[in-house]
Structure formats: structure tokens, C-alpha cells
C-alpha positions as CSV (number, residue, x, y, z in Angstrom):
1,X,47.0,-1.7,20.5
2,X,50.0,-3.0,18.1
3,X,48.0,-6.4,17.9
4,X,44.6,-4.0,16.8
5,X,46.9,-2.6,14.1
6,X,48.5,-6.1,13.1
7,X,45.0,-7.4,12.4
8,X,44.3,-4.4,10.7
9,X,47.0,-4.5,8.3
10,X,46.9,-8.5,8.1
11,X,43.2,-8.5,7.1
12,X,41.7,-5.1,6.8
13,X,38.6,-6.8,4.3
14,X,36.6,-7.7,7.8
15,X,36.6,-4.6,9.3
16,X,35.2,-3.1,6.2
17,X,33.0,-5.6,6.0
18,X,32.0,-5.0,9.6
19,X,31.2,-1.7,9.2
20,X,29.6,-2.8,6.2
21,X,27.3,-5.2,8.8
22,X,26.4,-2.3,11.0
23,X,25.2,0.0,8.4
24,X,22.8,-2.6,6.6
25,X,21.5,-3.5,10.4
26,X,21.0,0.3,10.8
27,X,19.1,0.5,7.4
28,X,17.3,-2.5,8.1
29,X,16.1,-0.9,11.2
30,X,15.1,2.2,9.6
31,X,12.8,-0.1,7.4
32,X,11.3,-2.1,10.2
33,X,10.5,0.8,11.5
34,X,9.0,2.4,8.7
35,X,6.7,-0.7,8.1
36,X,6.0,-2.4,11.5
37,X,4.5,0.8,12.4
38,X,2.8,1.7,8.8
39,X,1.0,-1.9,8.6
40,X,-1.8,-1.4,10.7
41,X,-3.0,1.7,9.2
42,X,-3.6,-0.2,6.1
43,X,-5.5,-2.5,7.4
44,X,-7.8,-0.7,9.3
45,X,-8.0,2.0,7.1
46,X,-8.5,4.8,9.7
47,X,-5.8,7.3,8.7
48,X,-5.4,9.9,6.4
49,X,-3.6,8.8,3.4
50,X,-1.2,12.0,4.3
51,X,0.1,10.0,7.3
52,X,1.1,7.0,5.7
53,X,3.5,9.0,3.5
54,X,6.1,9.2,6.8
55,X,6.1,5.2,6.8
56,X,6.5,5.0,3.5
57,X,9.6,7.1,3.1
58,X,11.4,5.1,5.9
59,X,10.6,2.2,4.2
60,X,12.2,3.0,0.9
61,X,14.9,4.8,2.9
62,X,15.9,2.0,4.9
63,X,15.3,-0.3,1.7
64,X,17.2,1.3,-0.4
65,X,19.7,2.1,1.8
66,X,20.5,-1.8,2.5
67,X,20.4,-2.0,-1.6
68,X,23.0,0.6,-1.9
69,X,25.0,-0.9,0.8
70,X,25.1,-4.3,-0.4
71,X,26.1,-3.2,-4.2
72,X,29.1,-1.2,-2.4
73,X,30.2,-4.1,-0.4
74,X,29.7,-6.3,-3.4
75,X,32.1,-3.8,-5.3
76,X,34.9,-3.5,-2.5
77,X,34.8,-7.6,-2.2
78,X,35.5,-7.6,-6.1
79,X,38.3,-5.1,-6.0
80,X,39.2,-6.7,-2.9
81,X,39.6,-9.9,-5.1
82,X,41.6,-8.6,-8.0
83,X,44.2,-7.2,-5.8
84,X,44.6,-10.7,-4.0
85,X,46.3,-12.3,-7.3
């Protein structure tokens, strides 16, 4: 445990930026799942356009979730970098 914590302490900007990792695969996920199973109903047409709004909101969740994501992970990496020097 006191080597967890040392590594911790010594470099905290990975674990952010893991957690930062598993989020945007989460998000990603939620997107993938929004469109892998929305694409076949636009191709064949058979489904009421109702429907479709479901795969449509996980899409723009999951997208801009991972857009969200990476602008906060661009903004700890910055304040990250000013507090180096």
C-alpha cells in the first residue's frame, strides 16, 4: 500500500489520466452502441422514425461525452504543465 501512495504522490498526472482513459472508453461505448445498432434501420428503412430517436440520443451522448472528456483532460494536462515550472 505505501508504494500505491508513493506513486501516487510521485506522479498523480497518470492516474488522472487513467480515469480519464476509462471514461472516454465508457463514452465511446455508449456511442458504439448507439450507432452499431441504429445503422441498419437506416438502411432498410423499416422503422418508424420515432425509434431511431433512442439511437440517436446515445450517439450524441456518448459523442459528446468523449468531447467533453477530452477538453477536460486537455485542461488538467495544461494546468498540470504550468505547475511543473
Amino acid at each position: 500500500m505505501e508504494a500505491f501512495v508513493l506513486n501516487l504522490l510521485s506522479d498523480p498526472l497518470w492516474f488522472i489520466g487513467l480515469v480519464f482513459a476509462l471514461l472516454g472508453a465508457l463514452a465511446f461505448l455508449v456511442f458504439l452502441r448507439g450507432f452499431l445498432s441504429g445503422v441498419p434501420h437506416f438502411f432498410t428503412l423499416s422503422s418508424h422514425e420515432e425509434h431511431i430517436t433512442h439511437h440517436r440520443t446515445r450517439i450524441m451522448w456518448g459523442f459528446w461525452s468523449m468531447v467533453v472528456l477530452f477538453i477536460l483532460w486537455r485542461i488538467v494536462a495544461w494546468i498540470a504543465d504550468l505547475l511543473r515550472f
